[in-house]
Every structure is written in C-alpha cells, then in structure tokens.
C-alpha positions as CSV (number, residue, x, y, z in Angstrom):
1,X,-18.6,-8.7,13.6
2,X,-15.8,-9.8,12.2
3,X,-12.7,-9.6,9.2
4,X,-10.9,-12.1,7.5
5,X,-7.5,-12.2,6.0
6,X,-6.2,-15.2,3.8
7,X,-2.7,-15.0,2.7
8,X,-2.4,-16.9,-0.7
9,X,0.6,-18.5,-2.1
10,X,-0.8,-19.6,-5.8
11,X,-3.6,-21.8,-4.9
12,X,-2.4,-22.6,-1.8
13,X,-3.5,-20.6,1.2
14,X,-0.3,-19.7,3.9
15,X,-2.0,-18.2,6.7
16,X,-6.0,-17.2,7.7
17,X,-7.1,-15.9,10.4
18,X,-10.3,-14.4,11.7
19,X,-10.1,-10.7,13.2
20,X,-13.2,-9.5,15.8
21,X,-13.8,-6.0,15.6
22,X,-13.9,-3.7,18.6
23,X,-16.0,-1.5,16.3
24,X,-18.4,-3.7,14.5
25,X,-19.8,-0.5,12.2
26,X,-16.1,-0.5,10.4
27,X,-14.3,-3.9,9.0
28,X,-11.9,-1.5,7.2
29,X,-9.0,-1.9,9.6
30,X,-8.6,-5.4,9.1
31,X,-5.2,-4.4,6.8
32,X,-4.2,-1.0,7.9
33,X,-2.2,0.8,4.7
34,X,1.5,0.3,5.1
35,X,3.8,-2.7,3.9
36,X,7.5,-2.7,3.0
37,X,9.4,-5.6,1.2
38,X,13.3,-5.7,2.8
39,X,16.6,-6.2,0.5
40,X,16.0,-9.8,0.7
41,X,12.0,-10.1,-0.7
42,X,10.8,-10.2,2.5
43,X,7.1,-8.5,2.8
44,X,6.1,-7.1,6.7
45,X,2.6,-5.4,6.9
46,X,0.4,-4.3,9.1
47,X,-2.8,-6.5,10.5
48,X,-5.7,-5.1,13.0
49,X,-4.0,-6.1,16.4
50,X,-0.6,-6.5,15.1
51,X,1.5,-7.2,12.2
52,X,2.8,-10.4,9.6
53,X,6.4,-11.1,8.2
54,X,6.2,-13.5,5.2
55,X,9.5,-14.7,4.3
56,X,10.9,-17.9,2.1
57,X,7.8,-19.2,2.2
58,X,7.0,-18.6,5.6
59,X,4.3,-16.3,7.5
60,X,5.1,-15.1,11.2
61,X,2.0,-13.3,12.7
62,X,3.0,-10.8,15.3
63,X,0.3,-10.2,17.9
64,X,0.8,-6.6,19.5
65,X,0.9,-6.9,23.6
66,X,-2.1,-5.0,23.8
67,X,-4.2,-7.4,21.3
C-alpha cells in the first residue's frame, strides 16, 4: 500500500512523490497535521518520513535519517 502527494502550483504540478506505508491498514499519515508559513511566504510541512519547504517557487523534500 501506498500514498501519494502532488504539490500543485496552478496547473502545474511542483513535486510528487509516492509514500509506501509501514502500516498498509492506514494511508492517513501521508500529511501529518502541522504546517507553518515563515515571515517571507515560505510554507514547511510535515510528510510521512520527513518534511517539505516550498519557497519562490521551489520544493525541497527533507527525508528524515531514519526514512
């Protein structure tokens, strides 16, 4: 089992990627429930086995060391 996350910019797509699930009986951790946006518009949020930065256009996945 598996999630997927597309990060959209209009029509255009910025970033996908495919999660696989350590527990296939719940996809609802693909997108844990925090995000901030920084001084600057800058959005960082949380992702399965890590967490994303999207800045000026720009997405920066963060893979945590134990992912």
């Amino acid at each position: 089992m598996s999630g997927h996350v597309m990060i959209l910019n209009g029509t255009e797509v910025v970033w996908s990627r495919t999660f696989h699930m350590n527990d296939p009986s719940c996809l609802c951790y693909v997108i844990p429930d925090w995000g901030k946006i920084d001084g600057n518009g800058c959005a960082t949020f949380g992702l399965y086995d890590g967490y994303a930065t999207y800045c000026n256009g720009t997405l920066t996945f963060h893979q945590n060391s134990d992912g």
